[in-house]
C-alpha positions as CSV (number, residue, x, y, z in Angstrom):
1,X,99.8,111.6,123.1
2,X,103.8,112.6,123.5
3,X,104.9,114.2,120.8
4,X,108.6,115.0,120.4
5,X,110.3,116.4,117.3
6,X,113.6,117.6,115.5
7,X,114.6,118.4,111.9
8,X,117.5,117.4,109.5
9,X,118.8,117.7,106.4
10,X,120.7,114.6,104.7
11,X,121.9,113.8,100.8
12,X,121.9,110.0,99.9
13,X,122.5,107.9,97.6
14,X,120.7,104.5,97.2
15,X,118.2,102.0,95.6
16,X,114.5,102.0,96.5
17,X,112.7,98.9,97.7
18,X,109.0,98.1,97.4
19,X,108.2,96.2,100.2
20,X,106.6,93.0,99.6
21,X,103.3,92.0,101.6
22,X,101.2,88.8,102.5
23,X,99.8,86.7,99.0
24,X,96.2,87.0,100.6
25,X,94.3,90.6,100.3
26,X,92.1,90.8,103.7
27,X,88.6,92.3,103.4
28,X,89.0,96.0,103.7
29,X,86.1,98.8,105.0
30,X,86.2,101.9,103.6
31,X,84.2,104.6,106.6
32,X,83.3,108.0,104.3
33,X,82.4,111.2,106.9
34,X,80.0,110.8,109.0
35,X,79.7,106.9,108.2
36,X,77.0,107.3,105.8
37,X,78.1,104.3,103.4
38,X,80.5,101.2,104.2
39,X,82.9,99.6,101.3
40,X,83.4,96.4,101.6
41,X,86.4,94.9,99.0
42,X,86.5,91.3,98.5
43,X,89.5,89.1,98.8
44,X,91.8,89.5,95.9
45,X,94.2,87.6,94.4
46,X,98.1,88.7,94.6
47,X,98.6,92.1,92.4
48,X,95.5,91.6,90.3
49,X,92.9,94.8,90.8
50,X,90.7,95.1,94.0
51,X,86.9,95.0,93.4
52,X,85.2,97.3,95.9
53,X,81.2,95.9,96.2
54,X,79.2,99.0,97.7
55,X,76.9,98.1,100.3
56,X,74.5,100.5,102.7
57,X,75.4,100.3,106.6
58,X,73.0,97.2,107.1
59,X,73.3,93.8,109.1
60,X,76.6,92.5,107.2
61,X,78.8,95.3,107.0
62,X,78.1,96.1,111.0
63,X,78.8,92.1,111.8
64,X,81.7,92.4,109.8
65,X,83.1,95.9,111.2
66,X,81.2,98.2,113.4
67,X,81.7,101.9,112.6
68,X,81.2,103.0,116.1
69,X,84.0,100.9,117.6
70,X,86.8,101.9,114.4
71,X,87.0,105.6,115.0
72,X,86.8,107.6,118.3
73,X,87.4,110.6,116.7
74,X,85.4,112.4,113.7
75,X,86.6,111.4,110.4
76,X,87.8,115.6,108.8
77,X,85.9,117.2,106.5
78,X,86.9,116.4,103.0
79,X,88.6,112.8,104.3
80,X,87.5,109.1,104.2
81,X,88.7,106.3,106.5
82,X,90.0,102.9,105.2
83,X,90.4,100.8,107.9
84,X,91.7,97.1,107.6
85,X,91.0,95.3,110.6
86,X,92.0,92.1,108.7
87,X,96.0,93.6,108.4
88,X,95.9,96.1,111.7
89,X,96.1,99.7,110.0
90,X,93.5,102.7,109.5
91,X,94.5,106.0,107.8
92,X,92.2,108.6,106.8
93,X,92.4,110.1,102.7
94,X,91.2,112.8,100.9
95,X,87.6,112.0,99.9
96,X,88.2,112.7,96.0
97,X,90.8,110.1,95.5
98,X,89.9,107.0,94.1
99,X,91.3,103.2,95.1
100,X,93.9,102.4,93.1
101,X,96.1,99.0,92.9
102,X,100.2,100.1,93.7
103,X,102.5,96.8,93.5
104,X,103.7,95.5,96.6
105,X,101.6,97.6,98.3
106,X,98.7,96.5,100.4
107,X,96.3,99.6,100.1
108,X,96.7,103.0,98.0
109,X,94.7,106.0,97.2
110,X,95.6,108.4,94.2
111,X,94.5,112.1,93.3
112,X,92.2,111.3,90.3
113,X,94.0,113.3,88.0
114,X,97.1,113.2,89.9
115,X,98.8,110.4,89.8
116,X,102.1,111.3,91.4
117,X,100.0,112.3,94.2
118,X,99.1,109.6,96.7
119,X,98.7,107.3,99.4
120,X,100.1,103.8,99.9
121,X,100.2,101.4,102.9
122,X,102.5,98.0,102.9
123,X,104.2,95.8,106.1
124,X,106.7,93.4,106.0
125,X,107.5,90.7,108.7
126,X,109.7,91.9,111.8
127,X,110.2,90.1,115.2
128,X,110.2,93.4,116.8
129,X,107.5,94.5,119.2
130,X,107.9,98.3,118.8
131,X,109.0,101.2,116.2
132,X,112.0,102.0,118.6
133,X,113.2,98.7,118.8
134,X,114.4,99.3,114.9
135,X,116.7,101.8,116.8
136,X,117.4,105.4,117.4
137,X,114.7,107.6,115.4
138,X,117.3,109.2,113.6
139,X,118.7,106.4,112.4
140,X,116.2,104.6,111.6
141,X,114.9,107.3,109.5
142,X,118.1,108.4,108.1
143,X,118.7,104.7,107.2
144,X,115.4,104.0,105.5
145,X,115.5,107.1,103.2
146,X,119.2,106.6,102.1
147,X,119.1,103.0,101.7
148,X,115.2,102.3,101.3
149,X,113.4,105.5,99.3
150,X,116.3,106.9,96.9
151,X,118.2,105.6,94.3
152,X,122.1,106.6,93.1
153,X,120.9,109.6,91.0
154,X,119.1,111.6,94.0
155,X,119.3,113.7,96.3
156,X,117.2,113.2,99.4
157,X,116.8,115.5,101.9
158,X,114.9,114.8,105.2
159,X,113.1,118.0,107.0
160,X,111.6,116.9,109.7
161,X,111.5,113.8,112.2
162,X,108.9,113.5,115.0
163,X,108.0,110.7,117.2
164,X,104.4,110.2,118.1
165,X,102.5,107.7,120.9
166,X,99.2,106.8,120.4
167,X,97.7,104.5,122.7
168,X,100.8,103.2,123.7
169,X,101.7,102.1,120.0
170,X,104.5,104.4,118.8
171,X,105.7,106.0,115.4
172,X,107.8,107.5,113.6
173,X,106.5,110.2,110.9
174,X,108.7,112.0,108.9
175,X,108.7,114.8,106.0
176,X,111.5,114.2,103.0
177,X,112.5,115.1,99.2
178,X,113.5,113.2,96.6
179,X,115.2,115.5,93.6
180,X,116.5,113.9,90.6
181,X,118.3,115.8,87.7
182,X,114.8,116.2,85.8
183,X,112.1,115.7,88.5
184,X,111.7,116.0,92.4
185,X,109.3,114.6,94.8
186,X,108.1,115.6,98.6
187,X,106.2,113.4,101.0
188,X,105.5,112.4,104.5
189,X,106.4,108.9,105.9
190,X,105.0,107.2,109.2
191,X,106.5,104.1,110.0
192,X,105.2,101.6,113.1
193,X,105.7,97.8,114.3
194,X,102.7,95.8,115.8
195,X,101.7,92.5,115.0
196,X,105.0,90.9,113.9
197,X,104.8,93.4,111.1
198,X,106.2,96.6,110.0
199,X,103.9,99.4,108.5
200,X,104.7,102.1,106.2
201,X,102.4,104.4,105.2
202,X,104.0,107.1,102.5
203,X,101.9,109.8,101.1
204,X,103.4,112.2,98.7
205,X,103.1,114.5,95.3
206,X,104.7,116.3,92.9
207,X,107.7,118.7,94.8
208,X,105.9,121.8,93.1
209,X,102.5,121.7,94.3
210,X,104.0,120.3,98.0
211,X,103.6,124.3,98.9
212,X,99.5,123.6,97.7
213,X,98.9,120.1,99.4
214,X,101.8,119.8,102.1
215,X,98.8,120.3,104.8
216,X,96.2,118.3,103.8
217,X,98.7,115.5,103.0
218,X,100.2,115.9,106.9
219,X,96.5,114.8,108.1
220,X,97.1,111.8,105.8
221,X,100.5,110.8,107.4
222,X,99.3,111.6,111.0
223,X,96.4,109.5,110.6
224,X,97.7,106.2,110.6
225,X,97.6,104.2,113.1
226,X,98.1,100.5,114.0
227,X,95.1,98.3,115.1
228,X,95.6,95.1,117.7
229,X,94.7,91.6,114.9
């Protein structure tokens, strides 16, 4: 894995966009540590709630997904996997959040008393092949946070910028603030192209406890990766 990075601080002012995804929710498997249980969700319809069925690792959930071939590496203590070979993504969460549905988003995961605190996954359609042909890192990143994430009464500030390659797929993961006159956010983005789509994965919380959960929220946002569909 090549790793290279380099920080920045911007200001901006723009609108966010939720990015819309495909009408159809794909089956999804949810791989706790150790891969003692599966979760298989069923299809949904467009922005109603997802209804997880639990199932033991038996005869169905391997046909449909088999553990072994998902995750080379050891799933962290304290962290789940979701992996949805249906769209082409896998990310690991904290174990205590719960499944939540966020609009125009194709997976999230919430704190379960923390709302503000969270992961959520959605793709869009691109004819690009890879995360650099978008363009330069910086800009792409720049771009995205000043014209994507904030709206005209923030202030977003972007700290870090590194790009990563993991079996031959690369990304882009980057650490940024949102602060508003009454209220400030901090989170981690990671951005990739593969399969005619492109994946963002944002996971962020409340700007006060970043100091608390900045680390365990960087295992989130280094996590994701895109799968071959």
């Amino acid at each position: 894995m090549a790793v290279s990075s380099l920080s920045l601080s911007l200001a901006s002012t723009t609108l966010p966009n939720r990015l819309n995804v495909s009408p159809y929710q794909h089956p999804k498997v949810l791989l706790c540590s150790g891969c003692e249980r599966v979760m298989c969700c069923l299809p949904a319809v467009r922005n109603s709630k997802r209804r997880p069925l639990l199932m033991g690792v038996g005869a169905l959930a391997l046909s449909l997904l088999p553990a072994s071939s998902l995750l080379a590496e050891e799933i962290p203590a304290n962290y789940d996997a979701f992996v949805d070979k249906a769209d082409g993504y896998s990310y690991y969460y904290p174990s205590d959040w719960r499944d939540f549905d966020f609009r125009g988003h194709d997976s999230a995961f919430k704190d379960r008393y923390l709302q503000l605190q969270n992961v959520r996954v959605s793709f869009i359609p691109t004819d690009k092949s890879d995360i650099r042909d978008m363009g330069p890192m910086e800009e792409v990143i720049y771009n995205l946070v000043t014209h994507v994430y904030s709206t005209p009464t923030q202030v977003a500030d972007i700290f870090d910028m590194q790009e990563r390659t993991i079996d031959g797929k690369n990304y882009y993961t980057f650490e940024y603030t949102l602060t508003s006159p009454n209220f400030s956010r901090a989170a981690f983005a990671s951005i990739a192209v593969a399969n005619g789509r492109y994946y963002t994965l944002i996971v962020g919380a409340n700007e006060r406890r970043w100091r608390r959960v900045r680390n365990k929220l960087k295992v989130v946002a280094d996590s994701f990766k895109v799968l071959d569909i």
